[in-house]
N, C-alpha and C positions, 0 to 999 in steps of 0.2 A: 585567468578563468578559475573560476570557485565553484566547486560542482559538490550539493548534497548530498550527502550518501548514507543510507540507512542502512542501519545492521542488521537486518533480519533476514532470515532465511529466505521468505518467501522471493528477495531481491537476488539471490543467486545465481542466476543465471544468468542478471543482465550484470553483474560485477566483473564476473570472470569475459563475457562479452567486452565490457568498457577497456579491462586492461588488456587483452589482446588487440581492441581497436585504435588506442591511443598510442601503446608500441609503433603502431603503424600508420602516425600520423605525425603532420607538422608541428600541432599540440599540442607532442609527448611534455617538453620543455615549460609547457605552461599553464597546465590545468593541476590543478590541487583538489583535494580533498576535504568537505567539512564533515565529519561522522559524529551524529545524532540521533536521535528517536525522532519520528514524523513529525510530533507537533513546534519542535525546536528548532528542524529544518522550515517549518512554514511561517516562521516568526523570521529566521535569514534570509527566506526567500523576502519576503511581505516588505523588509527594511533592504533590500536589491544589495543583500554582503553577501547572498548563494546567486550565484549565475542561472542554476539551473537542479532540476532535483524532481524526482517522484512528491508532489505536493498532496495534502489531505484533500480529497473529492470537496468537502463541504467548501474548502477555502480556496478552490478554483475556479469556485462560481464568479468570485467577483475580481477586477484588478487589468489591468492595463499589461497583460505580458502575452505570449505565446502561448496555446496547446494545443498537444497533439493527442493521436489516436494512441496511444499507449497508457497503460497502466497496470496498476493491482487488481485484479480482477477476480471474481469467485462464483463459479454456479453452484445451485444448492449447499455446497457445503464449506465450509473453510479450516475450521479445528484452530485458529489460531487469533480468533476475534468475540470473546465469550462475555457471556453475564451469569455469573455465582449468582443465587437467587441470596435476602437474608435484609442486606441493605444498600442505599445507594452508594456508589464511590466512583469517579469518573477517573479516569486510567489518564495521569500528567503524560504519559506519552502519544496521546490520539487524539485525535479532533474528528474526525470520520464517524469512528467506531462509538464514542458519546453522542454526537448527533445520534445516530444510527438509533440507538437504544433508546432515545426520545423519540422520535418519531413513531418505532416500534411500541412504544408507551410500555417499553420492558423497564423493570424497575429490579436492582441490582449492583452489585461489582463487575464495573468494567475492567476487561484483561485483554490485552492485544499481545501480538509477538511469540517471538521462541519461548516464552515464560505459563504464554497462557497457551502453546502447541503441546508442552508437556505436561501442565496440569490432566489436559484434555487426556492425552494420552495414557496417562494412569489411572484418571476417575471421571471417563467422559460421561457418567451420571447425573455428575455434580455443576454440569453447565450445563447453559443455551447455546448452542452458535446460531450468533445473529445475522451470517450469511444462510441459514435455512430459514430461518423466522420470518426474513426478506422472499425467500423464494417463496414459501407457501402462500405468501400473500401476493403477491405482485409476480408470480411467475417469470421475472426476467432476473439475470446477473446482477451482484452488486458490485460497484465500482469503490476500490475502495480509495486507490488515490490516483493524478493522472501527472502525467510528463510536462513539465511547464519549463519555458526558461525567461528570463529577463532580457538577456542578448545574447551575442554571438549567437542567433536563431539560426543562420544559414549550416556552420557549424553541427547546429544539436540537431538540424532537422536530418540532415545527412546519416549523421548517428544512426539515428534509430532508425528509418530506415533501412538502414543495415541490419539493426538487430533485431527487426521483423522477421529477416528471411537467414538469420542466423544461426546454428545447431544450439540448441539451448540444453545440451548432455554436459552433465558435471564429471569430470576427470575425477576417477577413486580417489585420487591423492588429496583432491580438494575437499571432496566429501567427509573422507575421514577426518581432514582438517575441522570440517563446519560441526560433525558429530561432537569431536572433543569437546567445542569451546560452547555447545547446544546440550551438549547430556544426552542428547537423542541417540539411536540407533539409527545408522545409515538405512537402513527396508525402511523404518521412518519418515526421516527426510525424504526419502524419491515418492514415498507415498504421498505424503504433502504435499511436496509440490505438482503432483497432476494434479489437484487441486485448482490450481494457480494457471490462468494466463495473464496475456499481457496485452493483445490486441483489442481494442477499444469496438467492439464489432455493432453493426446497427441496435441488437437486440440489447447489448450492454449499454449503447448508449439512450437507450429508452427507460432504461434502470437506472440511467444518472440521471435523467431529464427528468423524471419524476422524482428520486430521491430530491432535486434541487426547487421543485414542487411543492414538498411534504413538508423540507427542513423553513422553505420560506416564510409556510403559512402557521406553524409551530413557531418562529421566531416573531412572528404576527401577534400572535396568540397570546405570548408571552409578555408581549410589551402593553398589552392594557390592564396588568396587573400590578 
């Protein structure tokens, strides 16, 4: 078993989740790790070398695998999915968050990740976050990617289920850990991530059903030029 895994903060909860769940499984012995940036994980998933992984929203629309109710999830705000106003640049790490910024017809440098939570964090002037941009207009959640796997379904659905009804509180030790290798301040980090769920809830999912609406008729759009 080859399980994606992104390094960003906002996944922390379900990380420290995974390795206390697989301690505690038949599993332990055979699930591995592939650690990348979202859009690299959704090129592994797409060629079936990742079993399973938090996938980009846009790129779960299509494809013959499993998903579930879980994901990256953001109301009104998120501080870590931005557009520098100036010129266009689309961020090699996202597929989501570039659709997004089309759609929004925002025109800019995309930034995603711990990179674009501290720019935010020091000169939140200086961006958009286009989880607010999303909300003013369409009033619901943006989804920014969801739980997908290829196999061992029975396996991954278990999972997470579990880690629906799981304590999702980061131990000091780990925090300070994520701080170090983030630059962030810990009051940071916790403030972020209430930001952040994970449960794919009707209203969230009406924000992806349109998001997959928006990007369709945008990618329509685009092909008669």
């Amino acid at each position: 078993m080859l399980f994606g895994k992104i390094n960003y903060t906002n996944l922390a909860p379900f990380h420290i989740f995974l390795k206390r769940y697989i301690k505690n499984s038949q599993f332990k012995a055979h699930i591995n790790y592939y650690k990348s940036y979202p859009a690299k994980i959704n090129k592994k998933f797409k060629t079936r070398k990742v079993d399973a992984g938090f996938i980009s929203s846009v790129e779960s629309f299509r494809g013959r695998f499993k998903r579930y109710d879980i994901g990256i999830v953001a109301n009104k705000k998120v501080k870590s999915v931005l557009v520098k106003k100036g010129s266009f640049k689309k961020d090699k790490e996202s597929a989501s968050s570039n659709a997004l910024a089309k759609v929004l017809k925002i025109d800019g440098e995309v930034i995603i990740g711990d990179k674009a939570l501290k720019l935010y964090l020091e000169n939140p002037n200086c961006y958009q976050d286009l989880c607010t941009l999303w909300h003013k207009k369409y009033k619901t959640p943006f989804v920014f990617a969801r739980f997908c796997s290829n196999k061992h379904h029975k396996f991954y659905k278990k999972m997470i289920k579990n880690f629906i009804y799981h304590d999702k509180k980061i131990p000091r030790y780990i925090l300070k850990r994520y701080a170090k290798k983030t630059g962030l301040k810990e009051k940071d980090i916790l403030d972020y991530l209430k930001l952040i769920s994970y449960k794919i809830t009707p209203k969230a999912q009406k924000g992806l059903l349109k998001f997959k609406k928006l990007h369709s008729r945008n990618t329509r759009n685009l092909s008669k030029f």
